[in-house]
C-alpha positions in Angstrom: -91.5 94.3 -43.9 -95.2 95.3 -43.9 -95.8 99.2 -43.0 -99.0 100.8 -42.1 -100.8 102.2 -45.3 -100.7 105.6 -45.5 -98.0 106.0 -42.0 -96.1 109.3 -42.1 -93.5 107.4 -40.2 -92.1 105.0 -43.3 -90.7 102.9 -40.1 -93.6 102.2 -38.3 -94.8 98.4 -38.8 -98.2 96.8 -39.1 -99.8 95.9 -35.9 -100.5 92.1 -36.9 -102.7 89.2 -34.9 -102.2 85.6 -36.3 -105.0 83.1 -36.0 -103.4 79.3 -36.5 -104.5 76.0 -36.5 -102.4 73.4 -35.1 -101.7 69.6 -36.2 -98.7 67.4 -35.1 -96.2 69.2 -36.4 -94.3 72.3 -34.5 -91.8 73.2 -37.7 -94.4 74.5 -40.1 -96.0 77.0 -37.4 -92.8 78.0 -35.9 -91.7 79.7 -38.9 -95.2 81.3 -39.8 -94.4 83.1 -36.1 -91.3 83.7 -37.2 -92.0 85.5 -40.6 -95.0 87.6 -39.4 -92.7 88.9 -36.4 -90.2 89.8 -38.6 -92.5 91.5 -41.3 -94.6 93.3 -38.9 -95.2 94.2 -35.7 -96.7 91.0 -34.4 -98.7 91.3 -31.2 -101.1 88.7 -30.3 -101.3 85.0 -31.6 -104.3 82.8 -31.5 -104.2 78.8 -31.8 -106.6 76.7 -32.4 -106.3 72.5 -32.0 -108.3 69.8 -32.1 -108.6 67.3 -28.8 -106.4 64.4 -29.0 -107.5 61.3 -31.1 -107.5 58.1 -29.9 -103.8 56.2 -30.9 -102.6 59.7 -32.0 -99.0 59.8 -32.0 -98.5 63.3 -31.5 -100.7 65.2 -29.5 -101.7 68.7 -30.5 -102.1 69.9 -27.1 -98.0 69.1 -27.0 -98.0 70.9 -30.1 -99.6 73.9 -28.9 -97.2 74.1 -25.5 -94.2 74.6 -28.0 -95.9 76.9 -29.7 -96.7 78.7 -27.1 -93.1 78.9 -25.4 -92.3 80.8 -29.2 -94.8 83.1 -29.2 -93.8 84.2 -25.7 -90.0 84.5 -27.5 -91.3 87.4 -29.4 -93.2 89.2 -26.5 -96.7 88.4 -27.9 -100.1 87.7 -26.5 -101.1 83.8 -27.1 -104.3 82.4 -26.8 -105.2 78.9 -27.2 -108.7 77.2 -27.7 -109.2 73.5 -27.9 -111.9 72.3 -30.6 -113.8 69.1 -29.1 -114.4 67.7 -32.4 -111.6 68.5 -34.9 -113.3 66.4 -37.5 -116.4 68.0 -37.3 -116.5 71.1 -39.2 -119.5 72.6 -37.6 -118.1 72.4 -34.9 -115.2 73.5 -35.0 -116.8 76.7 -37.0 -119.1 76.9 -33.5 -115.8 77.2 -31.3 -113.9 79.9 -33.9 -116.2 81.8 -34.2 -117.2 81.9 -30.2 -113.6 82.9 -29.6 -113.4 85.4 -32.1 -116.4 87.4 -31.5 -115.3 88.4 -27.9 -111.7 89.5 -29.5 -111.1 93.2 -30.1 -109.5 92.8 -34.1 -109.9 96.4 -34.7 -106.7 97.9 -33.3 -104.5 95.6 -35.1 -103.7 96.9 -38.9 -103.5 93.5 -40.1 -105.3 89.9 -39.0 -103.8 86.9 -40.8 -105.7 83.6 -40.8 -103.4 80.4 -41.3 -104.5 77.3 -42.1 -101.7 75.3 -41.9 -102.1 72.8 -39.1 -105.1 70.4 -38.0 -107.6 68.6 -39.7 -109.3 69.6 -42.7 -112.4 70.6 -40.7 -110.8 72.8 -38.3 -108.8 74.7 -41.4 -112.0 74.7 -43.4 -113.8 76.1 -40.7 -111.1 78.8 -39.8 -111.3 80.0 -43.3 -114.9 80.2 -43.2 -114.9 82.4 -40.1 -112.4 84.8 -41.6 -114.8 85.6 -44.7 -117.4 86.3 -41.8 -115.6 88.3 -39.2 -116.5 92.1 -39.2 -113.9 94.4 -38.3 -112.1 97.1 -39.8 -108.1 95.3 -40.2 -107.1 93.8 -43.4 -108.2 90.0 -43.3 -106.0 87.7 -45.2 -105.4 83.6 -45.5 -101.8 82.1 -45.6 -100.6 78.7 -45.3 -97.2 76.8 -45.3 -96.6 74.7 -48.1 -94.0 73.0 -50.6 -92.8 70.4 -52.6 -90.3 68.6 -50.5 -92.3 66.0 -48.0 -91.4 63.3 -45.5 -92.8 59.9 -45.4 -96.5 60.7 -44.1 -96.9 64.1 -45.7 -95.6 66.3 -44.5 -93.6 69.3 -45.5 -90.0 69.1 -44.4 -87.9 72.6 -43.3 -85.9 73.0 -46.0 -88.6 72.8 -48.2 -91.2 75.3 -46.6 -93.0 77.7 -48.7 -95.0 80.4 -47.3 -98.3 81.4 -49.3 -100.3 84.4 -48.7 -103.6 85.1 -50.7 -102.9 88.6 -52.7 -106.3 88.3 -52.9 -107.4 88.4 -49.5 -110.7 88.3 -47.9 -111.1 92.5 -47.6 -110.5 92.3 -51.3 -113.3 90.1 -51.9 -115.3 92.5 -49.9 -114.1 95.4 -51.2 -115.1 94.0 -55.2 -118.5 93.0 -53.7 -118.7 96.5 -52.9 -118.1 97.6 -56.2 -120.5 95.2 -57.6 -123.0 96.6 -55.2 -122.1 100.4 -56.3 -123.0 99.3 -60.0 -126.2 97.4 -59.3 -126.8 101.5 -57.3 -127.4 98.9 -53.5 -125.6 102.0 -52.0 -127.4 100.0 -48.7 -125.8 97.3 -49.0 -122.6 98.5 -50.1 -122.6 100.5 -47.2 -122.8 97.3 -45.1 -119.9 95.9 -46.1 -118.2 98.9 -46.5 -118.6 99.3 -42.9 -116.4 95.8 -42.4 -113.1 97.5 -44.0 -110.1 99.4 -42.6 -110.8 103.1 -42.3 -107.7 104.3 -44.0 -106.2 104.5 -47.8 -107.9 104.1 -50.4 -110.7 101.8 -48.0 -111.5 104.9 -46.0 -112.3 106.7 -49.2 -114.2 103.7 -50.4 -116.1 103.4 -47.3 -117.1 107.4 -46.4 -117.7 107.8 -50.4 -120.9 104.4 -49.5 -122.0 106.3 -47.4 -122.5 109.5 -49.2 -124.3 107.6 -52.1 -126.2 106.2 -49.3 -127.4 109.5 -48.0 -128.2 110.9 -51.3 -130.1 107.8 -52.0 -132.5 108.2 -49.0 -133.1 111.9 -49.7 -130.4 112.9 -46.5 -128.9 115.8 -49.0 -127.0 118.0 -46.0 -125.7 114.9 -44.0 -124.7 113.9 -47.9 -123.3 117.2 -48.0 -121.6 117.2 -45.0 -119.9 113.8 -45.5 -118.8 114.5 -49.5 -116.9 117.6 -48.5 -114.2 115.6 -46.2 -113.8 113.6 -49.5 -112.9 116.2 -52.5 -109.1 116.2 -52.0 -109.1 112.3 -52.2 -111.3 112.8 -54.7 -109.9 114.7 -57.1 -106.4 112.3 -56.6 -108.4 109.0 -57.6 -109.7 110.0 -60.4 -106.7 110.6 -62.0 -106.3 106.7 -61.9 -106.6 104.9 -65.6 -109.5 103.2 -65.6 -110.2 102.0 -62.4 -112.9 101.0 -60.0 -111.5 103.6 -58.0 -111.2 106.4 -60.6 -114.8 106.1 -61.7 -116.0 106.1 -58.0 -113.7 109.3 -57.5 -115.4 110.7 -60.5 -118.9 109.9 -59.3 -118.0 111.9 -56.4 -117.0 115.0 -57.7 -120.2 114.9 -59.9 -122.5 114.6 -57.2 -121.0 117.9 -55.1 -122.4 120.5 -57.0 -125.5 119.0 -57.3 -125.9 118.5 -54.1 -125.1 121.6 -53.0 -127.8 123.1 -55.1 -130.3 120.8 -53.8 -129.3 121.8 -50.2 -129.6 125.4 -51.3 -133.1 125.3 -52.6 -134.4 122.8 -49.8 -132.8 125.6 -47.1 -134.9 128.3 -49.1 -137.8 125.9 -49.9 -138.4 125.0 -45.8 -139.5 128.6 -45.2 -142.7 128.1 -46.8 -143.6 125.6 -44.2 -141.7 126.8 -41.4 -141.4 130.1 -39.9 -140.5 131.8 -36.6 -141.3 135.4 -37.5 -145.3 136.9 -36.0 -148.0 136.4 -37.8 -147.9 139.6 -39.6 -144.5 139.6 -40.6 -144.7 135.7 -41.4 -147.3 136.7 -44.4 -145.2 139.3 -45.7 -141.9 136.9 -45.7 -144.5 134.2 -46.9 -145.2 136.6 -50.4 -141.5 138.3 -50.6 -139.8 134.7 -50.7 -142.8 133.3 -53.6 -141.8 136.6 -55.1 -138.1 136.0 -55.3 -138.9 132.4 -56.4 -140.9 133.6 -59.4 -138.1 136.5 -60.7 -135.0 134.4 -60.1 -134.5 131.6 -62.5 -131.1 130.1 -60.8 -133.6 129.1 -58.0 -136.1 127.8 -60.1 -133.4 125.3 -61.7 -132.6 124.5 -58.5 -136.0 123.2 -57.5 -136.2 121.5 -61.0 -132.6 119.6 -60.0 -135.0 118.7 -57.2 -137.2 116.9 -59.3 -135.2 115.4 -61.6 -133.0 114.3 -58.9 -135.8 112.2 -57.5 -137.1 111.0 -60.9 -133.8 109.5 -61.2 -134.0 108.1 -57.7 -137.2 106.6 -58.8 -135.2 104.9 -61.9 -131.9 103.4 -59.6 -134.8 101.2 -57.6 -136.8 99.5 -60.7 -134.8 96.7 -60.3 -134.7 96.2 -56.6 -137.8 97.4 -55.2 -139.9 98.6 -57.9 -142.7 99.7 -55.4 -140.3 102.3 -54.2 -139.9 103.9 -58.0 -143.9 104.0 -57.5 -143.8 106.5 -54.6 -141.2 108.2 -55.6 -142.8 109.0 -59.4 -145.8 110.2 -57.5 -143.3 112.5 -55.2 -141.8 114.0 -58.2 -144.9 114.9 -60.0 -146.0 116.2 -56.2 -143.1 118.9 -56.5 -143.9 119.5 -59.7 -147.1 121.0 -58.9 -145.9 122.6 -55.9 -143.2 124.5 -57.7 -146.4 125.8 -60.6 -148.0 127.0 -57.3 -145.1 128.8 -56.1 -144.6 130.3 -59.0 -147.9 131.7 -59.2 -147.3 132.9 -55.5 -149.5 130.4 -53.9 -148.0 129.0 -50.7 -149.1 125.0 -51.0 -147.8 124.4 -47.2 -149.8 127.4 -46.0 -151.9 128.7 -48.3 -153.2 132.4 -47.8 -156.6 131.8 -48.8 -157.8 135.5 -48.7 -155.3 136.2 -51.3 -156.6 134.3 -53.8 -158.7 135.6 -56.3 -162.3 134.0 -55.1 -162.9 133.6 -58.9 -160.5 130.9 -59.5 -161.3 128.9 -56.1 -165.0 128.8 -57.1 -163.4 128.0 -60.9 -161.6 124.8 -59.3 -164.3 124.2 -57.6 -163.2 125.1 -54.2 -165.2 125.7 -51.2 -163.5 124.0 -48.2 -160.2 126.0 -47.6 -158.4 123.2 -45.8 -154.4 123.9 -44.0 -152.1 122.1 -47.1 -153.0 122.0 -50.7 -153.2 118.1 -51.8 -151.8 117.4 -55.4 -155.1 117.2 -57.2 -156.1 121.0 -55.7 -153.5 121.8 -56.6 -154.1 120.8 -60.2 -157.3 122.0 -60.0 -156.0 125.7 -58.9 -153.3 125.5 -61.5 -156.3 124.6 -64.1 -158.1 128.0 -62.8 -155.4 129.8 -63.1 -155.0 129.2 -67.2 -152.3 126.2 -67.1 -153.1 124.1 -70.3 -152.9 120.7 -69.3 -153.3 118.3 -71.8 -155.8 114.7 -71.4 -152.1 112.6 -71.2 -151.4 114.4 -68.2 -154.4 113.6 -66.4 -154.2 110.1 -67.7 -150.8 110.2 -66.4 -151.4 111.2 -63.3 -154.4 109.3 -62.3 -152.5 106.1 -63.3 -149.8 107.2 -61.3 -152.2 108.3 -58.1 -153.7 104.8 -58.3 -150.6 102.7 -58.7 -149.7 104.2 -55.6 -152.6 104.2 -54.0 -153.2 100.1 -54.6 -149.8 99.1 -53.4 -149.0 97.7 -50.1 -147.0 100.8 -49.1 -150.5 103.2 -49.3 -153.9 101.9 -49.0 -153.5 98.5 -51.0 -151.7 95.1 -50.8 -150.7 95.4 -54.8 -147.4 94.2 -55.4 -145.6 96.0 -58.4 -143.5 94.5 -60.6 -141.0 95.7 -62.4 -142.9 96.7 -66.2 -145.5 98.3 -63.9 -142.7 100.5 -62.3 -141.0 101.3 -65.6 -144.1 102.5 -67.0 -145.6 104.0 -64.1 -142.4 106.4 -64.5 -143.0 107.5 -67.7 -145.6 108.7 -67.0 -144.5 110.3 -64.1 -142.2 112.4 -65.9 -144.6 113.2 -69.0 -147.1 114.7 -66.5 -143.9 116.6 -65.0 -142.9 117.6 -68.2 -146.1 119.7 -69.0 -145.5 121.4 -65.5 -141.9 122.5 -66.1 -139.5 123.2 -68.8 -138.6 119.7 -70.9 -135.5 120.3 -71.8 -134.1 121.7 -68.7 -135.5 118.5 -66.8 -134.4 116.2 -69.3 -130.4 117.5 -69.4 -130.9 117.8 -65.0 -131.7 113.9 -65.4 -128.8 113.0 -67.9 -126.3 115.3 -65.1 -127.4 113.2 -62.1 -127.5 109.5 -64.1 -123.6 110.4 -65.0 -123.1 110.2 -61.0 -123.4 106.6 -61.4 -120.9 103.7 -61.6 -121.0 101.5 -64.9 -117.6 100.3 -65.4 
């Protein structure tokens, strides 16, 4: 008997649909009905067969009649579809699939693919479908075979032997998923994560895709959101020796505390930009929130999780799209300076002119007064102000600035391969480092790679 995973009723069995090709022969699928109905709870059955060949003995239609009068036996659904051209394998793979895509799979627990009867085409074909088919039920292949044959082939009663794939087609998926987890293609792995049952151990694997997902794509409260509905499951995988499972589970409880501190500094962060209070009281909020940055240290690791956390982002997409790690070096060395501003109770987002000392403005240079404060003012300011900056940083960052600026994501059609990327980060987080504490943003970094999945 085959129970729902994870039932609270130990009684209740699998909701199945069985998808069958159909030769000559009647015995062979008779008793795959027969098994499924009395392992599960076997609800709809759907045959495929090829059109009759010319001097064919046997017809399959005939075939498909008795079949049909069993299924009924057992109170199911049946649904039969001829295949014009049995010995053609696209097209047979034309009519499955046509068939299948207007059937609703993802109420039954269970869909079982058996490739028993018909020509090697049609079979072929049907398996091929199944590793396609989208839906959220356990996919698996079984056929009926043996040792014991009669004179053209084929398997006598006595002799049957029903095979079922333990490695079935959402276990294929569910391993490229964890391939896709190492390579850090949350985006992809979220894709096909999508395709599994949402329960088990395949609902943790497919809410915990889309978490890495988020995070990946800078979403940290719908990240947030999504990880807290996973910490009990959590913390029972990862007790799990050494599995796939175990060092996702682990992953997860990593990345929870860090993203609540990112949520918590992006909520406090937001103000500087955005405000509802009057004018008057707006300035005043402006000053005591730059203030609170500048005396509370907690906050100011926060922010510097911030940028390590997108330093590392920058890292996980060198090897799939290194023009990403570009833009995202240049972000990190962008909050970087914002934070040194901050600090130094200047609002980058909306910058109180008239409380900055005119001596430094006309030290940077600075006659326009324009709405934001753009990275290199904001160097220059930071330079006024008495921030040493070494040549390397400005090296740094103009190679940085123009990488970005060349590529075809900016101003330019530069492509950027991989080297360029690696190197372009580097220096990225060398100019960051003369902005903000070294060590602090070098263990942050070594905290977020150890979300990853390398085993």
């Amino acid at each position: 008997m085959r129970l729902i995973e994870n039932s609270k009723k130990s009684n209740v069995k699998a909701k199945v649909a069985l998808v069958i090709t159909v030769g000559t022969s009647i015995e062979p699928l008779e008793a795959s009905v027969h098994k499924e109905a009395e392992e599960s709870s076997l609800s709809l059955v759907i045959a495929f067969y090829g059109a009759a060949l010319p001097r064919q003995v046997v017809s399959p239609l005939e075939v498909v009649n008795q079949l049909k009068k069993v299924v009924y036996s057992y109170g199911c659904e049946f649904v039969a579809r001829e295949i014009p051209d049995p010995n053609n394998i696209d097209s047979c793979l034309e009519s499955i699939r046509l068939l299948l895509r207007d059937q609703q799979f993802d109420d039954y627990d269970e869909v079982i693919f058996n490739i028993t009867g018909g020509s090697k085409p049609l079979s072929a074909a049907l398996a091929i479908a199944a590793t396609r088919l989208e839906v959220s039920s356990n996919i698996c292949i079984s056929y009926v075979g043996g040792t014991k044959r009669d004179e053209v082939g084929r398997v006598v009663s006595e002799g049957m032997q029903h095979i079922r794939s333990l490695n079935t087609i959402t276990r294929e998926k569910e391993e490229d998923i964890f391939i896709n987890l190492k390579r850090n293609d949350f985006l992809r792995a979220m894709v096909i994560a999508e395709q599994l049952p949402d329960k088990g151990k395949l609902h943790f694997l497919r809410r915990s895709c889309k978490v890495l997902h988020l995070w990946d794509s800078f979403q940290y409260e719908q990240s947030l959101e999504e990880i807290s509905r996973l910490t009990e499951n959590a913390a029972i995988l990862s007790g799990e020796p050494n599995t796939s499972y175990s060092s996702l589970a682990f992953s997860i409880i990593q990345l929870e505390p860090l993203l609540k501190e990112m949520n918590k500094i992006i909520s406090f962060v937001k103000d500087f930009s955005n405000t509802n209070q009057a004018r008057r009281d707006a300035d005043a909020f402006m000053k005591d929130r730059m203030r609170q940055l500048k005396q509370n240290e907690q906050l100011q690791n926060y922010y510097i999780r911030l940028i390590a956390d997108c330093l590392e982002n920058a890292r996980r997409h060198i090897g799939r799209a290194p023009v990403e790690t570009v833009m995202r070096a240049y972000r990190a060395i962008e909050l970087a300076v914002k934070l040194s501003l901050l600090i130094n109770e200047i609002n980058p987002d909306k910058p109180q002119w008239d409380d900055i000392d005119p001596g430094i403005l006309a030290q940077a240079g600075i006659s326009e007064k324009p709405a934001f404060i753009m990275l290199d003012m904001g160097i220059k300011i930071l330079k006024a102000i008495g921030l040493n900056l070494s040549q390397g940083f400005e090296k740094a960052k103009a190679e940085v600035t123009h990488t970005r600026n060349r590529c075809y994501l900016e101003h330019g059609f530069d492509e950027i391969p991989k080297r360029k990327a690696e190197k372009v980060l580097e220096q990225a987080k060398n100019a960051v480092s003369e902005l903000i504490d070294k060590h602090k943003l070098d263990q942050m970094c070594q905290d977020i790679s150890m979300v990853l999945i390398t085993d």
